[in-house]
VOPAGU-2260 file (C-alpha; in pm, 1 decimal, decimal comma):
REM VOPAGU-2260
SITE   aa  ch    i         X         Y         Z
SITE  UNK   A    0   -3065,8  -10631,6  -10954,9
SITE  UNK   A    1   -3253,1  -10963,0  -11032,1
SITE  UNK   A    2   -3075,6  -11281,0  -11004,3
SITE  UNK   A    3   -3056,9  -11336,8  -11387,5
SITE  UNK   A    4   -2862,2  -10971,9  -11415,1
SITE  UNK   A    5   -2618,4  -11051,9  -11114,9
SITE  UNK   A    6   -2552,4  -11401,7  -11253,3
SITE  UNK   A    7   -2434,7  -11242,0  -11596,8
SITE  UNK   A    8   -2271,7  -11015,1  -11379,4
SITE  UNK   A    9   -2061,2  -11263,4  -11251,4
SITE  UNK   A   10   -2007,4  -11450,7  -11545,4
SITE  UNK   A   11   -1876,4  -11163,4  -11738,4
SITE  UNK   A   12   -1623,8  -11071,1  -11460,0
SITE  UNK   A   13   -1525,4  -11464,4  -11513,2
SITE  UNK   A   14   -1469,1  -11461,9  -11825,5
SITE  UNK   A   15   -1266,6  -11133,1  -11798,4
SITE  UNK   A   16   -1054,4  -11291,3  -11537,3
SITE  UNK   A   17    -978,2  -11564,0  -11776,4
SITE  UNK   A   18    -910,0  -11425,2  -12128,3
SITE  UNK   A   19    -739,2  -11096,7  -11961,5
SITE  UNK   A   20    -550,8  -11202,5  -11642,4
SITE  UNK   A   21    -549,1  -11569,0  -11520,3
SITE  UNK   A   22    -536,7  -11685,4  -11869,6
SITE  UNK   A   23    -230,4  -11544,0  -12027,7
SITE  UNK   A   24     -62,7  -11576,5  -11706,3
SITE  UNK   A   25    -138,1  -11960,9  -11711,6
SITE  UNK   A   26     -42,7  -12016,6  -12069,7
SITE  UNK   A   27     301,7  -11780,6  -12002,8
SITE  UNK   A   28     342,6  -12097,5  -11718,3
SITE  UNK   A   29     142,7  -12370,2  -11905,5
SITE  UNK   A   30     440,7  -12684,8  -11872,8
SITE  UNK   A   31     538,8  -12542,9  -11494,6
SITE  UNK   A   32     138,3  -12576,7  -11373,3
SITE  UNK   A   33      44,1  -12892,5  -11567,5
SITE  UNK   A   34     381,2  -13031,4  -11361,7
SITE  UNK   A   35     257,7  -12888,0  -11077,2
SITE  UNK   A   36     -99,7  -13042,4  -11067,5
SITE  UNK   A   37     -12,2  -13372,7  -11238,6
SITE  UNK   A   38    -120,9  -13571,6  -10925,1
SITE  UNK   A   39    -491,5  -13435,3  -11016,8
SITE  UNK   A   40    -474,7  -13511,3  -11359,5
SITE  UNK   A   41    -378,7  -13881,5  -11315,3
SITE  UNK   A   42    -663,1  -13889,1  -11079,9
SITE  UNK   A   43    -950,7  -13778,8  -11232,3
SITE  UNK   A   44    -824,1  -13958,0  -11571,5
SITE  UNK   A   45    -806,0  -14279,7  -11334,0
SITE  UNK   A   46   -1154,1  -14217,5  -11177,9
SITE  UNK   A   47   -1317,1  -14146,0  -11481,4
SITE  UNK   A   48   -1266,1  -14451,1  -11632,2
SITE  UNK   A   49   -1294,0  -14317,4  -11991,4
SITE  UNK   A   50   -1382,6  -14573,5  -12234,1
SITE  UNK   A   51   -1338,4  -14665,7  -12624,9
SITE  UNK   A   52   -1617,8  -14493,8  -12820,5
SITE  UNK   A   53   -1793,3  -14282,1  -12561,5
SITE  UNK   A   54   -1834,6  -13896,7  -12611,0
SITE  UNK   A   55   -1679,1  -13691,6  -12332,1
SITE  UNK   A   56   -1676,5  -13313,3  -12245,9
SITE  UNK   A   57   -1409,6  -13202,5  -11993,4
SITE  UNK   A   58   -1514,3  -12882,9  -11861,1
SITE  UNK   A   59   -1286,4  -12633,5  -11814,2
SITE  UNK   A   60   -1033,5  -12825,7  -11988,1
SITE  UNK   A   61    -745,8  -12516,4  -12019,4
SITE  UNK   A   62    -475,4  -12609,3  -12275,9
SITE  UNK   A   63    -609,6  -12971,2  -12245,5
SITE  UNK   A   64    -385,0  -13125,8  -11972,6
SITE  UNK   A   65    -675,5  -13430,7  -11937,2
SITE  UNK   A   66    -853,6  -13362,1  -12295,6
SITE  UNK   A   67    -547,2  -13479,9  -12459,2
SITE  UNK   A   68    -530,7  -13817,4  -12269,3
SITE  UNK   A   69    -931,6  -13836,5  -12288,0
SITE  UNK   A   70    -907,2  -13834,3  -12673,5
SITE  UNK   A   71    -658,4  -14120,8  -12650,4
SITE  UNK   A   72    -852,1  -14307,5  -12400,7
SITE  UNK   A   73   -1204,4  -14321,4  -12622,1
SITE  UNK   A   74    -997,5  -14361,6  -12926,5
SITE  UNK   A   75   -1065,2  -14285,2  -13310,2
SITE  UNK   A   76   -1438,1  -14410,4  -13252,5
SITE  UNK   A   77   -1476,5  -14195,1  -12935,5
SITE  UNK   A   78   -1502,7  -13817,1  -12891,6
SITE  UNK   A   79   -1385,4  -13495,5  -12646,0
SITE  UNK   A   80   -1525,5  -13169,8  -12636,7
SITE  UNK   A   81   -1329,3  -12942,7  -12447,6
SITE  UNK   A   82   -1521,5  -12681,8  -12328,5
SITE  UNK   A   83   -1334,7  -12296,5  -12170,8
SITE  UNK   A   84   -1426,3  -11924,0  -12148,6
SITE  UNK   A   85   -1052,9  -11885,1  -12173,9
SITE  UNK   A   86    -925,6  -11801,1  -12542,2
SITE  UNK   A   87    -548,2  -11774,9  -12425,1
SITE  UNK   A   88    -610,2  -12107,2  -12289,3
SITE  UNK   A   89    -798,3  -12289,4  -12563,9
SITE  UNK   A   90    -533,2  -12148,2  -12806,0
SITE  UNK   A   91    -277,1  -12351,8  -12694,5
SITE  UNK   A   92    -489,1  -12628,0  -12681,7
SITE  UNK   A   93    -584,9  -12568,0  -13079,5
SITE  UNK   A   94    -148,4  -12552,7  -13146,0
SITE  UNK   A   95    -133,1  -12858,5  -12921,0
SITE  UNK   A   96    -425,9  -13072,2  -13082,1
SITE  UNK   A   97    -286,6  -12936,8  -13478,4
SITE  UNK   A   98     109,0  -13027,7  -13375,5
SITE  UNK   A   99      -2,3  -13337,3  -13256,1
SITE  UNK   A  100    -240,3  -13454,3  -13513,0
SITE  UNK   A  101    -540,6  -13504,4  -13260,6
SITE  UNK   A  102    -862,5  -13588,4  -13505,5
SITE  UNK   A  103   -1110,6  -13616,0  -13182,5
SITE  UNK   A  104   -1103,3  -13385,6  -12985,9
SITE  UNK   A  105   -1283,0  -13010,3  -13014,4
SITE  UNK   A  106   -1228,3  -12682,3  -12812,4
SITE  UNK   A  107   -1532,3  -12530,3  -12785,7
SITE  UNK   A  108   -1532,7  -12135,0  -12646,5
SITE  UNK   A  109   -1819,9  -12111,5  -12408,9
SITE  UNK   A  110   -1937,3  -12078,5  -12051,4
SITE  UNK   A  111   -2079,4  -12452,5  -11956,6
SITE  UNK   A  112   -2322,6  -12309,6  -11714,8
SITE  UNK   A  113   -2521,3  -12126,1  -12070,1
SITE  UNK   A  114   -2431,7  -12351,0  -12331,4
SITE  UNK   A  115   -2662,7  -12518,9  -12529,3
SITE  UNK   A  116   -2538,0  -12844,1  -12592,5
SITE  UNK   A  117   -2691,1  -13060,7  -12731,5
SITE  UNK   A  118   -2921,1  -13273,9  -12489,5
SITE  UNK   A  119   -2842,3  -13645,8  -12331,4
SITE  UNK   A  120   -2521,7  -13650,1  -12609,2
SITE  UNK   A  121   -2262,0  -13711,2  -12292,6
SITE  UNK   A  122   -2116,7  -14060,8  -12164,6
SITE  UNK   A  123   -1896,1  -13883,3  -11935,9
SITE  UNK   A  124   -1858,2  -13534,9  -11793,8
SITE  UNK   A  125   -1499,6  -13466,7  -11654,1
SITE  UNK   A  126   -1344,5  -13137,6  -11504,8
SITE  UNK   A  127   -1035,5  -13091,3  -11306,6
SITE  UNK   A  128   -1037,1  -12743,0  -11126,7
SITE  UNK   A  129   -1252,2  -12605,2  -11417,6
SITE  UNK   A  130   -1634,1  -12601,6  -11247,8
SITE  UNK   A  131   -1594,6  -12371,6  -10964,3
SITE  UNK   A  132   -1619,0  -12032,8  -11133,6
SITE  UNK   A  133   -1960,5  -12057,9  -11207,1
SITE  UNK   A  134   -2216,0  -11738,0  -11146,4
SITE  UNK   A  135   -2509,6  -11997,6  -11104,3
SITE  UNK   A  136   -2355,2  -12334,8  -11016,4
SITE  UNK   A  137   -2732,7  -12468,6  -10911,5
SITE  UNK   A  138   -2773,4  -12389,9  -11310,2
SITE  UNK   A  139   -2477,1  -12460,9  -11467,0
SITE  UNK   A  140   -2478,1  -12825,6  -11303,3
SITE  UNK   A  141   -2872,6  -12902,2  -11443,0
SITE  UNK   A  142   -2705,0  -12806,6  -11772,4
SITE  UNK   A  143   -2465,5  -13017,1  -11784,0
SITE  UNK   A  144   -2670,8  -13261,4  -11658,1
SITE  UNK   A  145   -2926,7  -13221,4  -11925,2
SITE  UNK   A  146   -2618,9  -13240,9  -12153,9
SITE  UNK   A  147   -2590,1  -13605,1  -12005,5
SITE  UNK   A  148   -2718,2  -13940,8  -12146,2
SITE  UNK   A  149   -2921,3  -14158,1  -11908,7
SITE  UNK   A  150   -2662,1  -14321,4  -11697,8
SITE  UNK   A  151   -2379,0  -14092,8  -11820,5
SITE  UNK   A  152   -2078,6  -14053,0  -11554,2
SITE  UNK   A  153   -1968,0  -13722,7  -11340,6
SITE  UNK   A  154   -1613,0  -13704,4  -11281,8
SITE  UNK   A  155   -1421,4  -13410,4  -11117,4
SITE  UNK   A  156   -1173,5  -13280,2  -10894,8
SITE  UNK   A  157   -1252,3  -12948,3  -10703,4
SITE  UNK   A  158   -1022,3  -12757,4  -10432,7
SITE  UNK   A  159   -1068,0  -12806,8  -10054,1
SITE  UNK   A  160    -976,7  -12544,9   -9799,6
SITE  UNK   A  161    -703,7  -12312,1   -9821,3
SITE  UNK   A  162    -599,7  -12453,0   -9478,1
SITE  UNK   A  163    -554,1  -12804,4   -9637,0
SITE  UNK   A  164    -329,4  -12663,1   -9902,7
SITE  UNK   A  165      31,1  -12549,4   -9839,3
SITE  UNK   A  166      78,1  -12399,7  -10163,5
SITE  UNK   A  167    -126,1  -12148,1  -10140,2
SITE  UNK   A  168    -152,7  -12133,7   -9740,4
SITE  UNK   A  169     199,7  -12003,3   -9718,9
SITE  UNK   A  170     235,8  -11754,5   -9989,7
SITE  UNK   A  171    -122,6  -11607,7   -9874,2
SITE  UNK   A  172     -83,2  -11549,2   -9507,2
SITE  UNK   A  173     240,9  -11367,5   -9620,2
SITE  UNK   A  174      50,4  -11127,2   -9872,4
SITE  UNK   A  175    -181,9  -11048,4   -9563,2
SITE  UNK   A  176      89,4  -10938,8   -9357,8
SITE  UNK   A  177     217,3  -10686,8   -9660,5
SITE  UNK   A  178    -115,6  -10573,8   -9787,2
SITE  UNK   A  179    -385,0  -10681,6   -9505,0
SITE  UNK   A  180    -691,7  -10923,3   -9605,4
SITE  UNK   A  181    -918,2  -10909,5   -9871,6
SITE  UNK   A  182   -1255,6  -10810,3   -9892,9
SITE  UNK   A  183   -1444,8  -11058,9   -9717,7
SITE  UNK   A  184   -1645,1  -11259,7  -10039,2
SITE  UNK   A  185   -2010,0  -11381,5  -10054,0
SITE  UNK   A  186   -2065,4  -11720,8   -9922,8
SITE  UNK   A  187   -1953,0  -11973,5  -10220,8
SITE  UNK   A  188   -1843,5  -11698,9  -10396,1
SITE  UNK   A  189   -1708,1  -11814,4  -10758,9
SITE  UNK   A  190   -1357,3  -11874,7  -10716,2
SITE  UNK   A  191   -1097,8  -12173,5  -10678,9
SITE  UNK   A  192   -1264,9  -12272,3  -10362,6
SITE  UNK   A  193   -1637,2  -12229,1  -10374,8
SITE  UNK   A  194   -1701,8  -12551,3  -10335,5
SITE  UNK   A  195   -1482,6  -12663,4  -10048,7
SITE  UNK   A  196   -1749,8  -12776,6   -9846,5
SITE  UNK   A  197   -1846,3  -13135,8   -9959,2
SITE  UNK   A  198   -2221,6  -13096,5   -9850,8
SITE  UNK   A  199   -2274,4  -12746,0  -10070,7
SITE  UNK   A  200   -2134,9  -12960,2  -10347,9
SITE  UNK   A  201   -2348,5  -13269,4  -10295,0
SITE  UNK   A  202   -2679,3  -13013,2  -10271,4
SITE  UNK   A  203   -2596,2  -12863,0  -10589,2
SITE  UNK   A  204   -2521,9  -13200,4  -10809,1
SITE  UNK   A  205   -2843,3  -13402,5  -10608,4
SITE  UNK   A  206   -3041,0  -13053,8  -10741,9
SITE  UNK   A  207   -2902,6  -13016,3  -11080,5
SITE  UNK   A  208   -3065,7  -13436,4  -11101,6
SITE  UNK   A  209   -2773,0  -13654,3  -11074,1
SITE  UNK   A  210   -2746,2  -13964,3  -10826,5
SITE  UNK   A  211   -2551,2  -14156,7  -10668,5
SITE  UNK   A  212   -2390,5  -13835,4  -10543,2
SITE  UNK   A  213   -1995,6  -13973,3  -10374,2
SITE  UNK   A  214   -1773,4  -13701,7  -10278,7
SITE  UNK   A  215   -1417,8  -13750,4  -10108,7
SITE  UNK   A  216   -1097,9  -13570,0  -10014,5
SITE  UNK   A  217    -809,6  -13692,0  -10157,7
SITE  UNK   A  218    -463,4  -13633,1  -10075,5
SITE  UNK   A  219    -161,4  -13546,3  -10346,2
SITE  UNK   A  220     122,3  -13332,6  -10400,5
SITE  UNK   A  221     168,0  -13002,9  -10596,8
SITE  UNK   A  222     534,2  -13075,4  -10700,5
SITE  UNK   A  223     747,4  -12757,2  -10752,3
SITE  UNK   A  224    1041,1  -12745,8  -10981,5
SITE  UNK   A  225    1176,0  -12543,1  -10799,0
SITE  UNK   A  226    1144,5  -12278,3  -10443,2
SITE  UNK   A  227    1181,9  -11979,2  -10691,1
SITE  UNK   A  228     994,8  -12106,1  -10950,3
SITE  UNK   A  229     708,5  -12191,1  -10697,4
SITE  UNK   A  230     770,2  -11845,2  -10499,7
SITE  UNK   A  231     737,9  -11684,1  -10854,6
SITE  UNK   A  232     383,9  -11825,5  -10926,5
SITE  UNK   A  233     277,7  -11746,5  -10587,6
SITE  UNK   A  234     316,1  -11385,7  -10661,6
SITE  UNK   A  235      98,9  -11385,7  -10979,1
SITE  UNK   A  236    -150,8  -11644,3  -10938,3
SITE  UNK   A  237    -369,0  -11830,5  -10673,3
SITE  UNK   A  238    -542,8  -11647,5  -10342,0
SITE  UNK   A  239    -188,5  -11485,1  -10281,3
SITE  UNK   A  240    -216,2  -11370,1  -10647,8
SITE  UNK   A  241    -542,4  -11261,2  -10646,6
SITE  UNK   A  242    -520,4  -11084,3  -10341,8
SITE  UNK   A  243    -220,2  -10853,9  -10470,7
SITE  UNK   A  244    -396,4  -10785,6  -10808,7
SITE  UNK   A  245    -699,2  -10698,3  -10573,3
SITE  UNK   A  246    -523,0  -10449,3  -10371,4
SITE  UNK   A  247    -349,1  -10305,9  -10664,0
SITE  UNK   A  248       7,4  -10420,4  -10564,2
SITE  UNK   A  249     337,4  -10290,6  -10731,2
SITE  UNK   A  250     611,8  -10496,4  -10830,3
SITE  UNK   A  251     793,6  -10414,4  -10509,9
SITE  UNK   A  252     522,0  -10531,6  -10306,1
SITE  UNK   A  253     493,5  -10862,9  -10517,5
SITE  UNK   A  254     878,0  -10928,3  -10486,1
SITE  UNK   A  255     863,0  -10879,9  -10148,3
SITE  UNK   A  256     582,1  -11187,4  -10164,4
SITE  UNK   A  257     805,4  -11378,2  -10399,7
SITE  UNK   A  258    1104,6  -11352,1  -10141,4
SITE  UNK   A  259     969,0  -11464,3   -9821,7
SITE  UNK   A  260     768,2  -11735,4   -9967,8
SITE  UNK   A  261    1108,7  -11806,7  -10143,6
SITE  UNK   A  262    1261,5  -11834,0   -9806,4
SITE  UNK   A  263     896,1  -11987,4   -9654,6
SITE  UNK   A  264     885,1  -12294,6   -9906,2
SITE  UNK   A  265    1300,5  -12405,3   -9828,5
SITE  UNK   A  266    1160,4  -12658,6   -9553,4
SITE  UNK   A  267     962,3  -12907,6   -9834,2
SITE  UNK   A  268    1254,9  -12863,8  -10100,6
SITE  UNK   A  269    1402,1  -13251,7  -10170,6
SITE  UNK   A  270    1794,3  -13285,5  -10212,1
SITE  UNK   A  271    1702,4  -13216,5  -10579,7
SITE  UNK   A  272    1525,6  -12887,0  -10549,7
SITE  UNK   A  273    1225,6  -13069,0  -10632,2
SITE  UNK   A  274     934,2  -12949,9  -10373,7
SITE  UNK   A  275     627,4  -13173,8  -10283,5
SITE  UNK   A  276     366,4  -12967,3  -10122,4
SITE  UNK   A  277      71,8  -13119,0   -9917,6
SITE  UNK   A  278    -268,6  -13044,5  -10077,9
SITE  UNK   A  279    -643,3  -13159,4  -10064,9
SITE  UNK   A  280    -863,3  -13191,5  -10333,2
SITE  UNK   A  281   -1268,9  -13292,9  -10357,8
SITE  UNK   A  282   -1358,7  -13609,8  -10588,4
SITE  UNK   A  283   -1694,5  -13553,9  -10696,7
SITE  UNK   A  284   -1839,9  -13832,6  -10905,4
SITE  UNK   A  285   -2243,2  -13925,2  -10985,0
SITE  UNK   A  286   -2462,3  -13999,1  -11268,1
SITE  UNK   A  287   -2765,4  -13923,9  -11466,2
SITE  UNK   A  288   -2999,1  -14167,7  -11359,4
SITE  UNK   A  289   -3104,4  -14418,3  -11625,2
């Protein structure tokens, strides 16, 4: 198989993943996992530093949980492109953008590592937790850096280690137990964390032809309604998710999930019910040089 078959391989199984299973699942959840991740959000909005006037595409931009604030941060004179493989997702974004009357801002359905779009059109290139599914990321990263105008900003938040985040730690070392381990995946494999390490990462943006390369963990919260509500998630999405669907789990086996990470999660519940769960993500940043 040459490389250009298995990347289109990959990609297809991607977008599969998306517009079959992660993507109505997500949409089903939309307001609990935008709460969730919120911490992310306000950072890579903060980091970006989106301006009046300049063109944006967020990549990866789901039902638009940083799109929608990106379009209010350039204004009328600015412009957003959100860019997803995910119809289920980008359909909520289109009932979002039409119920709230949002003039600049576009969903666009297409894989960012193939699109053409059109060259050096991009002040600022922003994803959060939308750039590490790619087949080819070497590829899909000189794209969007093509994309790019001379001096145009990179902004984006991956995942770190599963170790670093509780979330998903808990909930996944309890699926082992009931189902064993999954298959053991290529290295950077396209997934949530493929690019957990930072220096992988830095290679692939100083490669693609961006400088100024700065990449840093950064601490936040996933906040939980609720134990259930988080316990309930566990068992349909993330590595504990995936490895159920993987090993073709029944609905026993995922209640059996939901209930000891139920019982698991008690310890980082507040007096309110409200959970705050440790996580790690990687702030990637650079530019196209001028």
């Amino acid at each position: 198989m040459s490389e250009q078959t298995a990347a289109d391989t990959a990609n297809a199984a991607m977008r599969r993943y998306w517009n079959e299973v992660a993507g109505p699942r997500w949409v089903q959840r939309a307001e609990v996992q935008e709460a969730r991740n919120i911490e992310v959000a306000e950072l890579v909005l903060r980091e970006a530093q989106a301006r009046p006037g300049e063109q944006v595409l967020d990549v990866g931009c789901g039902p638009g949980d940083t799109a929608i604030p990106l379009a209010a941060a350039v204004g009328p004179s600015g412009h957003v492109t959100g860019v997803d493989i995910s119809e289920p997702m980008l359909g909520l974004l289109r009932q979002r953008i039409a119920e709230r009357g949002i003039a600049n801002l576009t969903p666009l359905l297409a894989d960012a590592q193939t699109h053409a779009f059109p060259l050096a059109s991009f002040d600022l290139i922003t994803s959060r937790f939308g750039v590490m599914f790619f087949a080819d990321p070497f590829a899909a990263f000189r794209n969007l850096c093509a994309a790019s105008r001379p001096g145009g900003r990179l902004c984006m938040a991956v995942w770190s280690g599963i170790e670093e985040n509780l979330h998903w730690k808990i909930p996944f070392e309890i699926a082992v137990r009931l189902v064993g381990p999954p298959k053991p995946p290529p290295p950077h494999a396209p997934g949530p964390m493929a690019f957990r390490d930072p220096d992988y990462l830095r290679r692939i943006l100083t490669e693609a032809g961006f400088a100024d390369v700065a990449i840093e963990p950064r601490a936040f919260n996933v906040i939980g309604r609720s134990v259930a509500q988080e316990a309930e998630i566990a068992g349909m999405l993330g590595p504990s998710g995936r490895l159920l669907d993987e090993k073709g789990a029944d609905d026993a086996t995922r209640q059996m999930v939901v209930k000891e990470a139920e019982v698991a999660l008690v310890p980082y519940a507040g007096p309110n019910g409200e959970l705050r769960l440790p996580g790690t993500v990687l702030l990637a940043k650079a530019r196209r040089p001028a």
